[in-house]
VEXLUM-285724 format. One record per residue (C-alpha): residue in one letter; chain; x, y, z. Coordinates in nm, 2 decimals. Layout:
(r 'A', 'A', (X, Y, Z))
...
//
This chain:
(r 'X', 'A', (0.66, -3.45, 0.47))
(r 'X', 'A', (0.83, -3.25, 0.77))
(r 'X', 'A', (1.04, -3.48, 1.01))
(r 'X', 'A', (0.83, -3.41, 1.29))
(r 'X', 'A', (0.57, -3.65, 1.10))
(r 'X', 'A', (0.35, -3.35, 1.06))
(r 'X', 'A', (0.18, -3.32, 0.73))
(r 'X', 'A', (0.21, -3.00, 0.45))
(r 'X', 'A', (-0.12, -2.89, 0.68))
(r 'X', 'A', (0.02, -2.95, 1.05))
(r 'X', 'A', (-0.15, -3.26, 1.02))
(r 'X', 'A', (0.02, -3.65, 1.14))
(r 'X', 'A', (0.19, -3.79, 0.84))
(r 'X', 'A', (-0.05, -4.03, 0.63))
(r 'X', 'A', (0.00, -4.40, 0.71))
(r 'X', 'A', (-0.24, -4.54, 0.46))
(r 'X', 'A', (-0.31, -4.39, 0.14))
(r 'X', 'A', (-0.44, -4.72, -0.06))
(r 'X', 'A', (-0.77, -4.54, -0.15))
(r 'X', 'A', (-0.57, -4.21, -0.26))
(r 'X', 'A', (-0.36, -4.46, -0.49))
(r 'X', 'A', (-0.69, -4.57, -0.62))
(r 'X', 'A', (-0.86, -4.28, -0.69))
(r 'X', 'A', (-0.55, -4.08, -0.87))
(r 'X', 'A', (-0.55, -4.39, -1.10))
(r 'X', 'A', (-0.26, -4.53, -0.95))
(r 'X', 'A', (-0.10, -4.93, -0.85))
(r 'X', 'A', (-0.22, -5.04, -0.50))
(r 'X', 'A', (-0.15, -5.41, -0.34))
(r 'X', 'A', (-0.46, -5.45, -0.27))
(r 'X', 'A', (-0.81, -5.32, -0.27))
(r 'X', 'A', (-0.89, -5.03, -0.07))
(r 'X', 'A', (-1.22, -5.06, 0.04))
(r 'X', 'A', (-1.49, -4.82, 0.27))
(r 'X', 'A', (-1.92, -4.78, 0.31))
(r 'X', 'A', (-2.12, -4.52, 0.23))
(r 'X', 'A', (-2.25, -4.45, 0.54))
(r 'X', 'A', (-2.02, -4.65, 0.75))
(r 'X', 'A', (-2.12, -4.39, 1.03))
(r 'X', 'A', (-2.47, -4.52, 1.07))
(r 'X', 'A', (-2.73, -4.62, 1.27))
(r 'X', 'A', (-2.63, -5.00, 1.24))
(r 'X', 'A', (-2.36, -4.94, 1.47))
(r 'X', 'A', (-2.49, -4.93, 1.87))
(r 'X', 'A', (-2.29, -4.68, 1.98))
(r 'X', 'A', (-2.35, -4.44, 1.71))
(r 'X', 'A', (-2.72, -4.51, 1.81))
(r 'X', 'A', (-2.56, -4.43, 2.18))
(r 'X', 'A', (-2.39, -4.14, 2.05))
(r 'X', 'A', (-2.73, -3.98, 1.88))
(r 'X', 'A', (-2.93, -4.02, 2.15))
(r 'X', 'A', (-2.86, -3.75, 2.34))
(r 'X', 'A', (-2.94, -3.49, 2.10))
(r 'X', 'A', (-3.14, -3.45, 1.75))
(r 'X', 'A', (-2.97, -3.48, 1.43))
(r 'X', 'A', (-2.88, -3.12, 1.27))
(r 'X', 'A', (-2.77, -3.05, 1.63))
(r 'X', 'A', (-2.51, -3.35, 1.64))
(r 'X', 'A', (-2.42, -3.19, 1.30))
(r 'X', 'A', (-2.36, -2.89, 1.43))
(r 'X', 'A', (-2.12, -3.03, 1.70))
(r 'X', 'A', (-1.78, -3.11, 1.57))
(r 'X', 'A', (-1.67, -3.34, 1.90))
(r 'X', 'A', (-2.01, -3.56, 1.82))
(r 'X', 'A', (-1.94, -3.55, 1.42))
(r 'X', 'A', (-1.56, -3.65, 1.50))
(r 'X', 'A', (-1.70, -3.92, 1.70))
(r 'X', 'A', (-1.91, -4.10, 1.51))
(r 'X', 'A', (-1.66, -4.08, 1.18))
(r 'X', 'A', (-1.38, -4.26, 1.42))
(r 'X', 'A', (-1.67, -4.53, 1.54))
(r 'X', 'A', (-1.65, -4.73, 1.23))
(r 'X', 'A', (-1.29, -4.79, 1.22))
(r 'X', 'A', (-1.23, -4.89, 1.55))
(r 'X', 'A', (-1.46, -5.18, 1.40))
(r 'X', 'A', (-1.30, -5.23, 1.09))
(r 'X', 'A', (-1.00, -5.19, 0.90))
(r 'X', 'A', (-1.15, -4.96, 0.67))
(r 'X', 'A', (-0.92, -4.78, 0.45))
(r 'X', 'A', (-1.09, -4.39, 0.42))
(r 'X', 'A', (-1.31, -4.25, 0.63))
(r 'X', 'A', (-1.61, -4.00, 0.55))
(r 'X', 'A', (-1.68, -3.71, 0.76))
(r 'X', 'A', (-1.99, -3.73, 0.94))
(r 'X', 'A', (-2.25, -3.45, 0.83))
(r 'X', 'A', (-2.54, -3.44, 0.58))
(r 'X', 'A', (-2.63, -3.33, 0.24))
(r 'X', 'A', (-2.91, -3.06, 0.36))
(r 'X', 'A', (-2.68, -2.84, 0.57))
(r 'X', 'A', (-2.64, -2.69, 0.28))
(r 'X', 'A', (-2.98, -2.55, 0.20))
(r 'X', 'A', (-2.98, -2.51, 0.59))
(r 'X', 'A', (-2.74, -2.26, 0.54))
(r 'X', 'A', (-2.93, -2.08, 0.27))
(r 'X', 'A', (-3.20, -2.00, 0.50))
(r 'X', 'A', (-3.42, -2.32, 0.47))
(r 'X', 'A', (-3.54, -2.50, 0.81))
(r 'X', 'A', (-3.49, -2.83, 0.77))
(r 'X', 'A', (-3.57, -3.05, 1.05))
(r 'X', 'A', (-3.54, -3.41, 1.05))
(r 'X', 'A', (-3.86, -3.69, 1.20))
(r 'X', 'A', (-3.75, -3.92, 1.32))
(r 'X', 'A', (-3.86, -4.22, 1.11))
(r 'X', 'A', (-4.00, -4.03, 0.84))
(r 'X', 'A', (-3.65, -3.88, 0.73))
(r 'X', 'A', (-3.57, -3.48, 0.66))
(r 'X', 'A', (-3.83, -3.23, 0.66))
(r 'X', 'A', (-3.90, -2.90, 0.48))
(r 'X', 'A', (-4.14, -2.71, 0.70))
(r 'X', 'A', (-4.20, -2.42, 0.42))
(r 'X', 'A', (-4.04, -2.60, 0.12))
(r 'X', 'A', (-4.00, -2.37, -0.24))
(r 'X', 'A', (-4.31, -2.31, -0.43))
(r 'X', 'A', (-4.36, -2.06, -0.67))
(r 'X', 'A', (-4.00, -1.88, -0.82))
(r 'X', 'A', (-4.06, -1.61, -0.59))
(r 'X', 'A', (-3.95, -1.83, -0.28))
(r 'X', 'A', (-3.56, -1.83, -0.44))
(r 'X', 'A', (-3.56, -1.44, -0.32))
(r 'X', 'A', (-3.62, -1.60, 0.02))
(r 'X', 'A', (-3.25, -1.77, -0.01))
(r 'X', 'A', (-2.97, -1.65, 0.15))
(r 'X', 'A', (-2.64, -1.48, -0.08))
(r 'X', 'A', (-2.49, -1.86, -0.18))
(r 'X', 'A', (-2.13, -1.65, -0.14))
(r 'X', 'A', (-2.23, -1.64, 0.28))
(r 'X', 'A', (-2.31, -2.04, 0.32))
(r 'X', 'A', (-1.94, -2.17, 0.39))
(r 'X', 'A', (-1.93, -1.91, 0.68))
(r 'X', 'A', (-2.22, -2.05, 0.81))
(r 'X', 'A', (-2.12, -2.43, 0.77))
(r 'X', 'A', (-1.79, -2.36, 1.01))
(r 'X', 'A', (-1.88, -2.61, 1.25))
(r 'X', 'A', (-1.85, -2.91, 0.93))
(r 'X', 'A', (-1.49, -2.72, 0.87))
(r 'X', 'A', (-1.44, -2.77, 1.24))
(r 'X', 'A', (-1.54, -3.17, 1.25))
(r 'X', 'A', (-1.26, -3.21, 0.94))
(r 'X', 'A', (-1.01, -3.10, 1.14))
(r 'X', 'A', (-1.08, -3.20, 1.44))
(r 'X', 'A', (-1.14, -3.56, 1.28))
(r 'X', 'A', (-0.81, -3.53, 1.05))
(r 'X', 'A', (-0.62, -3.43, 1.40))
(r 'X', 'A', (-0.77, -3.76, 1.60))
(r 'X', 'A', (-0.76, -4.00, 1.30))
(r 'X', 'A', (-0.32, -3.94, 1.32))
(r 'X', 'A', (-0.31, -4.06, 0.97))
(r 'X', 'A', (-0.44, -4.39, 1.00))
(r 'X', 'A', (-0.65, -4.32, 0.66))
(r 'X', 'A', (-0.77, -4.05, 0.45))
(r 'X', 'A', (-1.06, -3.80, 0.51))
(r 'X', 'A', (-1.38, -3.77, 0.29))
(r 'X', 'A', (-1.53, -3.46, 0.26))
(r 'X', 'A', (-1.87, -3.47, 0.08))
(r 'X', 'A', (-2.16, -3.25, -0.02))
(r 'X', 'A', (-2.52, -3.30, -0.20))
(r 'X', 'A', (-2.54, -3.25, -0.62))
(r 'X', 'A', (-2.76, -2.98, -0.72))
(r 'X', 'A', (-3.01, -3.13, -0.86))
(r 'X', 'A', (-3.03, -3.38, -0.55))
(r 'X', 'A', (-3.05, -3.07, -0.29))
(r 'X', 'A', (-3.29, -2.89, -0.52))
(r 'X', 'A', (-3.55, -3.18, -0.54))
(r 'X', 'A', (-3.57, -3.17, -0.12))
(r 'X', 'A', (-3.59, -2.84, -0.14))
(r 'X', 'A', (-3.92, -2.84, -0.38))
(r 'X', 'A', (-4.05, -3.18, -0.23))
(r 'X', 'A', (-4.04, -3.07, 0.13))
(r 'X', 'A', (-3.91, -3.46, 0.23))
(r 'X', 'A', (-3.84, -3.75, 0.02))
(r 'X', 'A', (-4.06, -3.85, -0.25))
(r 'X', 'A', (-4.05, -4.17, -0.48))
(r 'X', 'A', (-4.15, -3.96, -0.77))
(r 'X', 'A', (-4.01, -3.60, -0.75))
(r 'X', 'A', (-4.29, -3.47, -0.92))
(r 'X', 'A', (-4.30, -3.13, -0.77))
(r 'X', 'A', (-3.95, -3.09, -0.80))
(r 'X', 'A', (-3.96, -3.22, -1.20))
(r 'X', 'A', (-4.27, -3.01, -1.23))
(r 'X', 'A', (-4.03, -2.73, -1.20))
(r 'X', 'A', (-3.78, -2.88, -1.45))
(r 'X', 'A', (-4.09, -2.81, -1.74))
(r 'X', 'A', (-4.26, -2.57, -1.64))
(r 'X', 'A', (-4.02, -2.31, -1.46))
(r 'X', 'A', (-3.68, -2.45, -1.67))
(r 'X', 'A', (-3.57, -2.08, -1.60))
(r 'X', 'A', (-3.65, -2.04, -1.25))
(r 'X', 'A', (-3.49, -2.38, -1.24))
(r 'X', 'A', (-3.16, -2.31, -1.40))
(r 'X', 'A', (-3.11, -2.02, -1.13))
(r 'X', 'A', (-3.21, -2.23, -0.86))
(r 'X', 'A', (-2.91, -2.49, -0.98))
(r 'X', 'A', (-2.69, -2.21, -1.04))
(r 'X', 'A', (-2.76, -2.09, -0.66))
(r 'X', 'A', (-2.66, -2.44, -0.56))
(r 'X', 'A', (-2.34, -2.47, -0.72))
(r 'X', 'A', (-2.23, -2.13, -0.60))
(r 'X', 'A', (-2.32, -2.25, -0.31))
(r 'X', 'A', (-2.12, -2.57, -0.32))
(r 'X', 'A', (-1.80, -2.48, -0.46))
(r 'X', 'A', (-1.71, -2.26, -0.14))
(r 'X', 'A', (-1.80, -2.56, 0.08))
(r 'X', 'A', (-1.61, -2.83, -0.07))
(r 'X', 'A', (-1.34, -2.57, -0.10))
(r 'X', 'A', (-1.36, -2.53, 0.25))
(r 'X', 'A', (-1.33, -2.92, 0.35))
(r 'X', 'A', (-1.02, -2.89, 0.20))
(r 'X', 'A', (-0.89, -2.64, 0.34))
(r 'X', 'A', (-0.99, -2.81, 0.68))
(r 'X', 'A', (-0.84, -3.10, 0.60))
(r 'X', 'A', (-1.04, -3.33, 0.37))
(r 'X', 'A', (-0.82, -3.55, 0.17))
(r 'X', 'A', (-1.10, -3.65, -0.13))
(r 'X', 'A', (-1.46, -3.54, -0.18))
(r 'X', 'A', (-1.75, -3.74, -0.32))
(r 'X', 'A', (-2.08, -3.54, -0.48))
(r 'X', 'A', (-2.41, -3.74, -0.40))
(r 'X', 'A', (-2.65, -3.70, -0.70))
(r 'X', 'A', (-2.87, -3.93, -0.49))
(r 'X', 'A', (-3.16, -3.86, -0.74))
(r 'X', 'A', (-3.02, -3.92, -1.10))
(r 'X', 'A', (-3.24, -4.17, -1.15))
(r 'X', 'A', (-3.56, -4.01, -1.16))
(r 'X', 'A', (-3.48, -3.80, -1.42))
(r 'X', 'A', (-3.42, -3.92, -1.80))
(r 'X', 'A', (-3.08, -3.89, -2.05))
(r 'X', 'A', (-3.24, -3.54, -2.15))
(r 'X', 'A', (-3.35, -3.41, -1.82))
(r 'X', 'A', (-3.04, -3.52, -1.68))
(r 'X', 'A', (-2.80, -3.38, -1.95))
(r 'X', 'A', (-3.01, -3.08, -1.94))
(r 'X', 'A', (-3.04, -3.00, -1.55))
(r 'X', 'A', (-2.79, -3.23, -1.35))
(r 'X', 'A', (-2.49, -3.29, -1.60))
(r 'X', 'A', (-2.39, -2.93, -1.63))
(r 'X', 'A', (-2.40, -2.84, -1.28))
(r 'X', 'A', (-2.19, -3.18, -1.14))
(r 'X', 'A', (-1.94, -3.04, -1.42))
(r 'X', 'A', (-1.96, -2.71, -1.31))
(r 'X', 'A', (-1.90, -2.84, -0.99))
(r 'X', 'A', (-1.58, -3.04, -1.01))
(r 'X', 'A', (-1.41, -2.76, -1.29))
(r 'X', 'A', (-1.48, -2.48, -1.05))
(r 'X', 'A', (-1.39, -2.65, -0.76))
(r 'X', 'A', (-1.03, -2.76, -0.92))
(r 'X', 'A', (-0.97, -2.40, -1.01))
(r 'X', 'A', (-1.03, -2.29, -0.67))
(r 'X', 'A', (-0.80, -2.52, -0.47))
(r 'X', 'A', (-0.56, -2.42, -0.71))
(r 'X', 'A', (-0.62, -2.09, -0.71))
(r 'X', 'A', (-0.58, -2.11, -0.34))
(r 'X', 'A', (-0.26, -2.28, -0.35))
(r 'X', 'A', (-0.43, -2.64, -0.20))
(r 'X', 'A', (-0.30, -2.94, -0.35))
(r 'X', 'A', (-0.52, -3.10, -0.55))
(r 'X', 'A', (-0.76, -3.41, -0.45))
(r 'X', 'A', (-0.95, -3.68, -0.61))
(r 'X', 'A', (-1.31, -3.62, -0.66))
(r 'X', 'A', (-1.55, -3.89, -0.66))
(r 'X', 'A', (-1.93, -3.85, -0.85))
(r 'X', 'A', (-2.18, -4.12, -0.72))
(r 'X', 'A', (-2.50, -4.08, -0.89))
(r 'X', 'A', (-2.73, -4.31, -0.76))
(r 'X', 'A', (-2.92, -4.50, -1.06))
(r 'X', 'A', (-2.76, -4.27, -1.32))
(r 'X', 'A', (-2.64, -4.61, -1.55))
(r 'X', 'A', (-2.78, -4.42, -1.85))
(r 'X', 'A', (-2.54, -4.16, -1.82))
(r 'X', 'A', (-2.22, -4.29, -1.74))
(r 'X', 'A', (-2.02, -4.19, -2.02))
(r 'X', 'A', (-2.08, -3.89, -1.99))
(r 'X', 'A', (-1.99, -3.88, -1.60))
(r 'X', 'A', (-1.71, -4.08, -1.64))
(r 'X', 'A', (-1.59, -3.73, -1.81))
(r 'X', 'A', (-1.75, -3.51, -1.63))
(r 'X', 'A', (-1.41, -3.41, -1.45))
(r 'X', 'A', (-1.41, -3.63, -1.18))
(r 'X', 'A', (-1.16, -3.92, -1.10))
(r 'X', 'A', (-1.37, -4.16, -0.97))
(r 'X', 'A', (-1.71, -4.24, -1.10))
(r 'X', 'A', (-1.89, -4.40, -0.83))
(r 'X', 'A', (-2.11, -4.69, -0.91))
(r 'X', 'A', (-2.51, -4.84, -0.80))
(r 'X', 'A', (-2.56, -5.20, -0.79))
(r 'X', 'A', (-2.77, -5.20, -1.14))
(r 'X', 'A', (-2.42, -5.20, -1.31))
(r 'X', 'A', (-2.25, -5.50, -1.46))
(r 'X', 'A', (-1.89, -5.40, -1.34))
(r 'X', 'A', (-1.77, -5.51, -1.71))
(r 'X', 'A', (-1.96, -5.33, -1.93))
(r 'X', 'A', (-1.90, -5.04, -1.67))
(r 'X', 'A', (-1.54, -5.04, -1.77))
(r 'X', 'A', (-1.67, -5.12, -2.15))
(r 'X', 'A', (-1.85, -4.78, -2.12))
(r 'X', 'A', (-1.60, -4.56, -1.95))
(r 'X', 'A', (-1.28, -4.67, -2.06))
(r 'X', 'A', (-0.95, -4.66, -1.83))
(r 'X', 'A', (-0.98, -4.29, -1.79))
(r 'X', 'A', (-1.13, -4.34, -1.45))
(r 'X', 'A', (-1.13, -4.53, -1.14))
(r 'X', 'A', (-1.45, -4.71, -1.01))
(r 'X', 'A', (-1.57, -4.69, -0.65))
(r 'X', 'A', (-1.87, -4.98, -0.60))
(r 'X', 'A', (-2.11, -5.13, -0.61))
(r 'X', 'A', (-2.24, -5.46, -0.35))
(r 'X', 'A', (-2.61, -5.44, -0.35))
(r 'X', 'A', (-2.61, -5.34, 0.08))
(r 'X', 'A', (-2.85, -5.62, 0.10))
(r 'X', 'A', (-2.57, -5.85, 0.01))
(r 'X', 'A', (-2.49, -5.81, 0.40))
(r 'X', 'A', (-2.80, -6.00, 0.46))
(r 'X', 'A', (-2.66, -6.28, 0.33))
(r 'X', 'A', (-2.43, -6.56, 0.52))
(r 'X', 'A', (-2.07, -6.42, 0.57))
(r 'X', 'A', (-1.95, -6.74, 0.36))
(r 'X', 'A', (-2.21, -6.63, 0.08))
(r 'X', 'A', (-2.05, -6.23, 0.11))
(r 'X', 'A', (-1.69, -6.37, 0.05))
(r 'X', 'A', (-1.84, -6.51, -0.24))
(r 'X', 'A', (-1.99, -6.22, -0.32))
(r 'X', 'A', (-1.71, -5.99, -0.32))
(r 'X', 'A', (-1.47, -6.25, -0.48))
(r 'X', 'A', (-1.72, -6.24, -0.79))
(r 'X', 'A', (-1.72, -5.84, -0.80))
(r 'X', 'A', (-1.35, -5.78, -0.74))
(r 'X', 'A', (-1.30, -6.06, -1.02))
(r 'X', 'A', (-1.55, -5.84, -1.23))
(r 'X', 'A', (-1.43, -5.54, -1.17))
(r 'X', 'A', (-0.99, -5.64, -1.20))
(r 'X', 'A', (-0.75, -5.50, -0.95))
(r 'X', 'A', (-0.64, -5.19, -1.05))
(r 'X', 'A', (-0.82, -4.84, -1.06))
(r 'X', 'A', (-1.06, -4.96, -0.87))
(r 'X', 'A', (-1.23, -4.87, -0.47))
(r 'X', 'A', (-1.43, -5.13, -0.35))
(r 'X', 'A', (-1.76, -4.99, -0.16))
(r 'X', 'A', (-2.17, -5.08, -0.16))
(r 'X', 'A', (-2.36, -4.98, -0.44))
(r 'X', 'A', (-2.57, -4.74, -0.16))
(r 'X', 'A', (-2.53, -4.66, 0.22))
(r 'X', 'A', (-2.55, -4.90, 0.46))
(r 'X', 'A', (-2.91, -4.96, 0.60))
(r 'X', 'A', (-2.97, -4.93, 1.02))
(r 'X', 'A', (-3.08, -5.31, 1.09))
(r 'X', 'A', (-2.75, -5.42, 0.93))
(r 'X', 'A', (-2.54, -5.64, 1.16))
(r 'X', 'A', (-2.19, -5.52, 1.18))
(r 'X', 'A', (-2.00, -5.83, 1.15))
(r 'X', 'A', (-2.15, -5.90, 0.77))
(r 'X', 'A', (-2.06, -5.51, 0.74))
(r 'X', 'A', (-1.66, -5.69, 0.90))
(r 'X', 'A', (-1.69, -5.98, 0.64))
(r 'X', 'A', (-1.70, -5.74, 0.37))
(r 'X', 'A', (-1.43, -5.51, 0.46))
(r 'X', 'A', (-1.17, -5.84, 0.52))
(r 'X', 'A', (-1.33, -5.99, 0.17))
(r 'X', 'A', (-1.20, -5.77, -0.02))
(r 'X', 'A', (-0.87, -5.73, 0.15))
(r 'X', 'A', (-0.81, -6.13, 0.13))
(r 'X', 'A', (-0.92, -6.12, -0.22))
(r 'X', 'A', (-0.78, -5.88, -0.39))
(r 'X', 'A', (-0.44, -5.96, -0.24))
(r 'X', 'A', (-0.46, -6.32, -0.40))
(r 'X', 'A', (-0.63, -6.20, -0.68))
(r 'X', 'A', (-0.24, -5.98, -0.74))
(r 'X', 'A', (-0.06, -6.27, -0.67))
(r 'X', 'A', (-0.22, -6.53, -0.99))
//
């Protein structure tokens, strides 16, 4: 580091790197902890904040996203924080509307039909110069946050993006989108292809702007089976992390520790614990044991409270999180929910948590 306490980047110096420690695999006095959405409606003055304008246009303004990222840890000592943005700028910048209703969630006006509509989808090499204003937020945010904690850049799987793409919206049983999976596998394959060539620019590009780990949301493992998902998701988050190495180096960036959540994808953990990625992110259907029984200590964990655990009596959330760290062991290990945080949350359960699993896991060192 310079003496001026400037970063490699320009950046302030890096006060707290606990979660970095984690996610490289390496000793930490105690357990770093931060939520999945941790920028959320929960929080009043993010509601404050989001009321002026709608959502893509708050993502498109890096003083708002830079905002609501800081929000959370004025709250709480959190030790990352995630860049405020969403998953379906991404197709957005492929040409796609996307609005978002309130109360119903994201919205494909004119989602893809037939395998004619891919022709309708922007070059994938032109969607990081349309997502400057996310490369803006990162370094804006890294600038304002003076080091107090890393930066989380983040992006959408392929498969994930692809199914609200198909679906127009959400869907409990992406059958349109899985329609596609057996009866277009072809049309399919290029549409995953478009999305990763897509992808590995952008996360390139949060780097380059100053985000200091990234996490890949496969948000919709779970509706697809071992073979659908070795077939049509594995590949591509792969694909992903490989490329995406390569690049960084390629581009003389240091490298940084990725993080692959797939949400319900316990039947494939093996196989995403070496999938390239250092930390395998985990839902709350896992036993933390037979986690580590099924990965081995070639990764770190990042999980997994059920969020409704923060319904639950603060006294009955220590308890909580003392039984999970316990499970889970000190070492290699970030704690977090096993999904985001959901808007009628009250933020001092959300407080609880965080100083759980600081208390515990520093006693939890010292026996």
């Amino acid at each position: 580091m310079e003496a001026n306490g400037l970063g490699s980047q320009g950046f302030p110096e890096l006060k707290n790197d606990t979660f970095l420690r984690a996610a490289w695999g390496e000793d930490t006095d105690y357990t770093p902890v931060w939520c999945m959405r941790q920028a959320g409606r929960y929080l009043p003055e993010f509601r404050e904040t989001r009321a002026a304008q709608d959502f893509f246009s708050t993502c498109r303004s890096p003083e708002a996203c830079c905002e609501l990222t800081l929000q959370p840890l004025r709250r709480f000592p959190l030790d990352a924080a995630i860049i405020f943005s969403d998953i379906l700028v991404v197709p957005q910048a492929l040409g796609m509307e996307v609005t978002m209703v309130p109360g119903k969630g994201p919205s494909f006006p004119e989602p893809l039909r037939e395998e004619r509509d891919l022709e309708r989808l922007r070059d994938p090499a032109t969607v990081a110069s349309e997502l400057g204003y996310v490369f803006q937020a990162i370094t804006l945010t890294r600038q304002r946050l003076a080091g107090r904690v890393p930066l989380i850049g983040f992006a959408g799987a392929p498969w994930t993006l692809m199914t609200y793409m198909i679906e127009g919206g959400s869907s409990s049983t992406m059958a349109q989108a899985k329609r596609w999976l057996y009866q277009k596998p072809q049309a399919s394959h290029q549409l995953l292809r478009i999305l990763t060539d897509a992808l590995v620019p952008y996360l390139v590009g949060q780097v380059a702007a100053g985000a200091q780990a990234l996490q890949l949301f496969e948000s919709h493992a779970g509706h697809l089976g071992p073979q659908l998902f070795s077939k049509f998701a594995l590949p591509y988050i792969r694909d992903v992390a490989k490329r995406v190495k390569a690049k960084l180096q390629e581009a003389g960036l240091a490298p940084v520790p990725m993080i692959i959540f797939a949400k319900d994808g316990h039947f494939a953990l093996e196989e995403l614990a070496q999938a390239g990625y250092e930390v395998v992110g985990l839902d709350w259907t896992v036993a933390p044991e037979k986690a580590w029984e099924r990965v081995g200590k070639t990764v770190t964990l990042q999980g997994n409270l059920d969020p409704c655990a923060l319904y639950a009596s603060e006294e009955e959330i220590g308890r909580l999180v003392q039984q999970m760290l316990d499970d889970f062991g000190p070492q290699r290990y970030i704690a977090n929910l096993g999904h985001g945080l959901y808007p009628d949350m009250d933020p001092e359960h959300v407080g609880a948590f965080v100083d759980a699993v600081h208390r515990h896991s520093r006693l939890l060192r010292q026996n």
